[in-house]
C-alpha positions as CSV (number, residue, x, y, z in Angstrom):
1,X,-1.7,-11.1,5.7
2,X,0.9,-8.6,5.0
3,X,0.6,-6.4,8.1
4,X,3.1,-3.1,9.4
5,X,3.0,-1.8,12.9
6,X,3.6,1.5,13.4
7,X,4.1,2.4,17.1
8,X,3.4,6.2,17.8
9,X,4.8,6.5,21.5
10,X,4.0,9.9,22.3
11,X,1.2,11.4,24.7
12,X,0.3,15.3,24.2
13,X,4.1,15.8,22.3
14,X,5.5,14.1,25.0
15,X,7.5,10.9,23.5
16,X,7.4,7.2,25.9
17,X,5.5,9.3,29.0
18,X,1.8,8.0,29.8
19,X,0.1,6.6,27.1
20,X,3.1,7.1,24.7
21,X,4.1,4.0,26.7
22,X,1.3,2.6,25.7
23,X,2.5,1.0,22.2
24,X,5.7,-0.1,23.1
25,X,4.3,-1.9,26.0
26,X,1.5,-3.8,23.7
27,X,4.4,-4.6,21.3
28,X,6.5,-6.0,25.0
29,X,3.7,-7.8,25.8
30,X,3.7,-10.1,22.3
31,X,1.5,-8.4,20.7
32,X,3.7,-8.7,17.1
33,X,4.6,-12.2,18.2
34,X,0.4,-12.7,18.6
35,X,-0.5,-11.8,15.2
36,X,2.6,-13.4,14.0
37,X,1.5,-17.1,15.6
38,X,-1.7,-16.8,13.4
39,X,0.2,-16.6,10.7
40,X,0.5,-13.1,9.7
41,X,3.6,-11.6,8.4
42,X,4.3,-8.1,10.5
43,X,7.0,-5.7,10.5
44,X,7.5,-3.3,13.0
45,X,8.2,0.2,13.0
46,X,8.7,3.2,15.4
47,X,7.5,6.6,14.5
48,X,8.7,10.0,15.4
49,X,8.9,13.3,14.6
50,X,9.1,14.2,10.9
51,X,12.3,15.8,10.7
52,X,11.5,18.5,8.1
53,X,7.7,19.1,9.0
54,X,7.6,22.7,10.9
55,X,11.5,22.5,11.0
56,X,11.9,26.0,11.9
57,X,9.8,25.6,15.0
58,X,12.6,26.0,16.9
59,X,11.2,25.1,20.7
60,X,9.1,22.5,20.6
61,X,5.5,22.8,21.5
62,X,2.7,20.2,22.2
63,X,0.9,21.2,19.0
64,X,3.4,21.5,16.6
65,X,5.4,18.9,17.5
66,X,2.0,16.5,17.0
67,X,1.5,17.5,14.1
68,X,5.2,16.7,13.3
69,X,4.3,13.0,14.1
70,X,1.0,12.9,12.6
71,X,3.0,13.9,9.5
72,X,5.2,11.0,9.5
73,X,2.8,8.6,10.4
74,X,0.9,9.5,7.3
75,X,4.2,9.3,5.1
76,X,4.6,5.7,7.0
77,X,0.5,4.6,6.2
78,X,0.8,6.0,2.5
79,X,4.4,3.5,2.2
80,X,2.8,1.1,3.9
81,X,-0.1,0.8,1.8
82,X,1.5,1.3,-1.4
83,X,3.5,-1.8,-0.6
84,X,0.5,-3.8,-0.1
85,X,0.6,-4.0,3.9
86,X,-1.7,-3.6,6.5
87,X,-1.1,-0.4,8.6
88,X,-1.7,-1.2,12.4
89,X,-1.1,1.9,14.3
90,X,-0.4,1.6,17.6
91,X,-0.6,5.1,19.6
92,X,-0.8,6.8,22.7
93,X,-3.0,9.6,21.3
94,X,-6.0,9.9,18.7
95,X,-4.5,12.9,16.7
96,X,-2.7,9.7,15.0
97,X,-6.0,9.5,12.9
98,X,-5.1,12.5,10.8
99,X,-2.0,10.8,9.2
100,X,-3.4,7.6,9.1
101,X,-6.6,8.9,7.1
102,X,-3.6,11.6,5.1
103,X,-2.1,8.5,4.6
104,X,-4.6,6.4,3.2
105,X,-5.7,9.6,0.8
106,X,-2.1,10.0,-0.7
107,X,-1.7,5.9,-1.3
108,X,-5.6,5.9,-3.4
109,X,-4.9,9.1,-4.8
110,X,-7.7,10.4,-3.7
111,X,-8.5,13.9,-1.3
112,X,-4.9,15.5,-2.6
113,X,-6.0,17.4,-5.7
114,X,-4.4,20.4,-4.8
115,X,-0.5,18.6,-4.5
116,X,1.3,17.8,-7.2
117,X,3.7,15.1,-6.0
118,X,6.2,16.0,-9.5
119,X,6.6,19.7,-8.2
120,X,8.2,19.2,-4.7
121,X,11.6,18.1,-3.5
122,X,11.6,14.3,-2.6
123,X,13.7,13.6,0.8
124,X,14.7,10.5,2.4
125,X,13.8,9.1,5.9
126,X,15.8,7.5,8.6
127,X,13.8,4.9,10.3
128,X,13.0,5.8,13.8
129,X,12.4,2.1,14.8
130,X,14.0,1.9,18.2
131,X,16.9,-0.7,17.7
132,X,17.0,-1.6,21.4
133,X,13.3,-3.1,21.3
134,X,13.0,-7.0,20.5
135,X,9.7,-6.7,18.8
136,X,11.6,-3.7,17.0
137,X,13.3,-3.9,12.5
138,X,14.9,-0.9,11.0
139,X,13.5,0.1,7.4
140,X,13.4,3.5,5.6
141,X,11.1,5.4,3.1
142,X,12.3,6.9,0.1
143,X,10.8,9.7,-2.0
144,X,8.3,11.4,0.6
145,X,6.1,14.3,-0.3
146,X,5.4,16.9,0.1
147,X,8.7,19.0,1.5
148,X,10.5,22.2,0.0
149,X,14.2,22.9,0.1
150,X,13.6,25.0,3.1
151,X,12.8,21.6,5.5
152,X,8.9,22.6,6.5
153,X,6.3,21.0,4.3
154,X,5.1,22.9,1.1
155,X,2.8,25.3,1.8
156,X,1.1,24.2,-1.3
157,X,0.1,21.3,0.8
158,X,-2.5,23.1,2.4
159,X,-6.0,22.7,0.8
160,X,-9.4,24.7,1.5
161,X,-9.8,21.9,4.9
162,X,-13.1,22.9,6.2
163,X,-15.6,20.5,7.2
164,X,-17.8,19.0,4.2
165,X,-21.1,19.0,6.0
166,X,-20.6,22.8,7.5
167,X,-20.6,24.8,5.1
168,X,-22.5,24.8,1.5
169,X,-21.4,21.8,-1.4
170,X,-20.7,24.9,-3.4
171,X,-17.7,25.8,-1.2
172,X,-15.9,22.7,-1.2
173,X,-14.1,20.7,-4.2
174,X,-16.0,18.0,-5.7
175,X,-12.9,15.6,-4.4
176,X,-14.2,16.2,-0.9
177,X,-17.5,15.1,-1.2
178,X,-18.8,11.8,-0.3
179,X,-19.0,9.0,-2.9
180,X,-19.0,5.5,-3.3
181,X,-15.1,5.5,-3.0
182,X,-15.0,7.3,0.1
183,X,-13.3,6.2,3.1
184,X,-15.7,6.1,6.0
185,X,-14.7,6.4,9.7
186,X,-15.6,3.8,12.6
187,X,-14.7,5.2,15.8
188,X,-15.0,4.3,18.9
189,X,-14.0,5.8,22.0
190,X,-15.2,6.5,25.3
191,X,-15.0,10.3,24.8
192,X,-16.4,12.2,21.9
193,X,-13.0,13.5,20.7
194,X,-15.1,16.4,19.5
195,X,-14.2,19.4,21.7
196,X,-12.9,22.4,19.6
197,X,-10.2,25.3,20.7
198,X,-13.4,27.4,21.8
199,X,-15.0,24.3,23.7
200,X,-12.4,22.7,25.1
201,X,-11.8,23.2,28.8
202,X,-8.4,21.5,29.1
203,X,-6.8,22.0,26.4
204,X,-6.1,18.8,25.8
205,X,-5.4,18.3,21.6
206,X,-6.3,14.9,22.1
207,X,-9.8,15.9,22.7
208,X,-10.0,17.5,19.6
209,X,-9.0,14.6,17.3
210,X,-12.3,13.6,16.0
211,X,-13.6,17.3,15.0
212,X,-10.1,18.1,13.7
213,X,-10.5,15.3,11.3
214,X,-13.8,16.5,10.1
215,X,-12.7,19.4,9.4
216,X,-13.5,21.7,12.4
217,X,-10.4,22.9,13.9
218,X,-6.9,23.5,13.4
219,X,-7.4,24.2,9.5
220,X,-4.1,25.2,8.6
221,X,-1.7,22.2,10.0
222,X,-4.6,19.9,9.3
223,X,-4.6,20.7,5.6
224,X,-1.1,19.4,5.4
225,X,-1.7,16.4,6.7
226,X,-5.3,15.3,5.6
227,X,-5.9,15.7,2.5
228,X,-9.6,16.5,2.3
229,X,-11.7,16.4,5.4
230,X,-14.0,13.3,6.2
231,X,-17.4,14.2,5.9
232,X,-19.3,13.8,9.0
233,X,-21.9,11.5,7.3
234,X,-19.2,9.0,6.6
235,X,-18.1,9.0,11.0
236,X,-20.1,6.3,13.1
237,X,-19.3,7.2,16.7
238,X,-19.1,4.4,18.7
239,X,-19.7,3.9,22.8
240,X,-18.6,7.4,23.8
241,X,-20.2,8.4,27.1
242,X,-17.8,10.7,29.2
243,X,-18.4,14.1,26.8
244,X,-18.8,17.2,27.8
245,X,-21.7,19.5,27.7
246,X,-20.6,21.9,24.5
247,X,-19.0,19.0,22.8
248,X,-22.2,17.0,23.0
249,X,-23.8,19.9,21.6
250,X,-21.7,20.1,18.7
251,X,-21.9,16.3,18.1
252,X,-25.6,16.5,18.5
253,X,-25.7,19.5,15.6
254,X,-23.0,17.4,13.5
255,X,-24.1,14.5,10.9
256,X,-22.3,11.9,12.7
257,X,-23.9,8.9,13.8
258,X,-23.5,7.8,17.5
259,X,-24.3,4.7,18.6
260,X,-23.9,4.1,22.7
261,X,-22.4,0.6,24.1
262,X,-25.8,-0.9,24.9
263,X,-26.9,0.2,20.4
264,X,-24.2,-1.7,20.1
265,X,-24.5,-4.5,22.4
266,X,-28.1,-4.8,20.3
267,X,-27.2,-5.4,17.4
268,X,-29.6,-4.8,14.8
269,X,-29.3,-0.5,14.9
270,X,-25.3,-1.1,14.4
271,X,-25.6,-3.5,11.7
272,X,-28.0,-1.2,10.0
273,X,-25.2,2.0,10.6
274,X,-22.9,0.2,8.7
275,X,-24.5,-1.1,6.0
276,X,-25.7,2.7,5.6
277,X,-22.6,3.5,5.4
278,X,-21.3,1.0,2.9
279,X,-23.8,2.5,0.8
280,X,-21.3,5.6,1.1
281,X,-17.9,4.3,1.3
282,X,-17.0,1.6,-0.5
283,X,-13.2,1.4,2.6
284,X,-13.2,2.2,5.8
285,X,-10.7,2.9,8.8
286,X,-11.1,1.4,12.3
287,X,-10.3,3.6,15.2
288,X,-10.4,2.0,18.3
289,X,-9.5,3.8,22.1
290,X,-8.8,1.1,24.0
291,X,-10.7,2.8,26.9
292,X,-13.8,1.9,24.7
293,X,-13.5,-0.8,27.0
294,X,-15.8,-1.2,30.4
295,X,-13.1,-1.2,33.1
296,X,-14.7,-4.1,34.4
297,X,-12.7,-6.2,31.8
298,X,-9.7,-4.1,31.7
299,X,-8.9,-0.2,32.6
300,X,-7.1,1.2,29.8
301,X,-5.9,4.7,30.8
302,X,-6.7,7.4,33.6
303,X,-9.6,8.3,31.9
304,X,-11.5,5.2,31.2
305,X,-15.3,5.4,32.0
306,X,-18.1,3.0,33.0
307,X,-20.7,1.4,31.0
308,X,-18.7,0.7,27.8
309,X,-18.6,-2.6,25.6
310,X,-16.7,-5.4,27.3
311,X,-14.0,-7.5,25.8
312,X,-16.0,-9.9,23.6
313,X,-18.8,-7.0,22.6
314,X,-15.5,-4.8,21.4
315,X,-14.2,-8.2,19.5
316,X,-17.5,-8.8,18.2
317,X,-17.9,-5.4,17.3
318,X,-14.9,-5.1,15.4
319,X,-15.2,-8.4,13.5
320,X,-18.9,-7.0,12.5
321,X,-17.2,-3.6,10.9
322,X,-14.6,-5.9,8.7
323,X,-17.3,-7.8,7.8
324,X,-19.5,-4.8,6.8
325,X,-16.4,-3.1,4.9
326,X,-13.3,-3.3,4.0
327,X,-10.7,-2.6,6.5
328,X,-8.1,-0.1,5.3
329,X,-6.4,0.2,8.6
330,X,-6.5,0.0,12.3
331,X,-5.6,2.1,15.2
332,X,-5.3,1.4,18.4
333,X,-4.9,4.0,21.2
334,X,-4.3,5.7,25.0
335,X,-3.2,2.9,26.5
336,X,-1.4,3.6,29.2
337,X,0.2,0.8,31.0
338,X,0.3,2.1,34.6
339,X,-3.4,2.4,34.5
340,X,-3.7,-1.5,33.7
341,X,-1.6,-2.9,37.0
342,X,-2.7,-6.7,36.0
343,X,-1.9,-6.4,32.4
344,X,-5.7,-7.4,31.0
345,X,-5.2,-4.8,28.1
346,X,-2.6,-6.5,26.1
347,X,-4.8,-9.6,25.8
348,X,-7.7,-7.7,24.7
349,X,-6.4,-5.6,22.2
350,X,-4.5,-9.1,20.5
351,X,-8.3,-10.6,20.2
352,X,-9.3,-7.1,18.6
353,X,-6.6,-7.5,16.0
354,X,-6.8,-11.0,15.3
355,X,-10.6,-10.8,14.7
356,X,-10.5,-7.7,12.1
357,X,-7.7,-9.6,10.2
358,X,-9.5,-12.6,10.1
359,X,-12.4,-10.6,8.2
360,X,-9.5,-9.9,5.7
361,X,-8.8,-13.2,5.0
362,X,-12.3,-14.3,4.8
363,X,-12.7,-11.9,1.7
């Protein structure tokens, strides 16, 4: 298996603090070496800023220069799958999921009605891959879209990105509805990722990443990203348990389907999630939070929770969702290596790997 690593270290727009550690530390820890022992071939790269997207920003702020990153990791997913290869996304924050799933639109062609790739300026991109790290190669991307001459991203990007399942069918494009070739979402976190600008308490973007993908929030930078929002039908929630009281209301009022640790540990209620939503997506992407985890087996980050799925229920968990459809691409996120002072993590998330590429190989 062809597979391309994209470490995202940053942590609220903050690059290599906290859990923008977290990749490069997986990647210290043999993580690349792992997968490349079973007999995968992996290359590795580091992703930064986009260095056109928002350009005249000038001082750089948490939300604009995320979305700067989430920008160039989709450029990185769309090369990545266009050349055949695997993208696993390593990164400290969730927010990675809007490039991954922009990425995965551009490369099928799907979701991006609105952007002609022939009218826009092409540009070519340095590799960000730090040269100094052993599990690190250099590489470029040639002929990324969608930039004008001016160096901030087409606003012809943007599309009408509201969520699918919020408001009418007759408001939305017919690409943006769900069909058989839609890519579904598994998710699973110990948080709900679901909080909105008006919800949110902190602040924190990061808590905004599942709701943002839907469609919810931040609209406007999120339409140049994403191409079409996922509809909420496609989105199994899985294990998340530390939510707050307005974002469990909105996740209780969405059309996502959650499924708690012990559903889970069960068996039969998330096999039957996922073949219901096979019969809606035909691809799927696999976001896992490492602090999904139970911090009996391993404490991911500062804000890991109780009661979640322990190291061979995540495993076996994953390995049931390649099994049930067909992996497009991984992610996994907010580790944060001072929160894990015995190293258990590292282990864990090799297992998690190895046993969704092994469904691939299967097929």
């Amino acid at each position: 298996m062809d597979v391309r690593i994209l470490a995202v270290p940053y942590d609220a727009g903050h690059r290599d603090r906290r859990m923008g550690r977290g990749p490069h530390a997986l990647l210290a820890a043999g993580l690349a070496d792992g997968l490349r022992a079973l007999g995968h071939e992996v290359r590795v790269e580091t992703v930064g800023e986009h260095p056109d997207f928002l350009a005249s920003r000038g001082f750089p702020t948490e939300v604009a220069t995320s979305f700067s990153v989430w920008y160039h990791v989709r450029e990185r997913v769309r090369d990545a799958r266009l050349h055949g290869d695997l993208p696993v996304i390593l990164t400290g924050n969730c927010g990675a999921a809007l490039g991954i799933v922009g990425g995965l639109q551009a490369a099928a062609g799907t979701g991006d009605s609105t952007v002609s790739v022939d009218s826009v300026d092409s540009v070519d991109l340095v590799d960000s891959v730090d040269s100094s790290h052993p599990a690190a190669s250099l590489g470029s991307i040639d002929n990324v879209d969608p930039v004008d001459r001016e160096g901030s991203v087409a606003a012809s990007a943007m599309i009408d990105f509201r969520s699918v399942d919020a408001v009418g069918s007759s408001e939305v494009s017919a690409d943006a509805r769900p069909s058989a070739d839609a890519l579904g979402v598994v998710w699973m976190d110990a948080h709900g990722d679901f909080n909105t600008p008006d919800t949110s308490a902190s602040g924190f973007l990061d808590g905004m990443s599942l709701a943002t993908l839907v469609g919810r929030c931040w609209r406007a930078l999120a339409g140049r990203v994403v191409g079409a929002p996922v509809p909420e039908r496609n989105v199994l929630l899985i294990a998340s348990r530390d939510v707050d009281a307005e974002e469990d209301a909105l996740l209780r009022a969405s059309r996502i389907t959650r499924l708690s640790a012990a559903e889970v540990r069960g068996g039969g209620a998330f096999d039957a999630a996922l073949a219901e939503l096979r019969g809606r997506a035909a691809r799927v992407y696999l976001h896992v939070d490492l602090d999904t985890l139970d911090p009996r087996d391993a404490n991911a980050n500062a804000f890991a929770a109780p009661d979640g799925l322990r190291a061979a229920e995540l495993v076996d968990a994953v390995r049931r969702v390649g099994r049930a459809l067909r992996l497009e691409a991984i992610c996994l996120s907010a580790y944060d290596p001072d929160a894990d002072a015995d190293g258990r993590v590292p282990p864990i998330a090799l297992r998690v790997l190895a046993a969704a590429l092994a469904t691939l190989i299967d097929d």
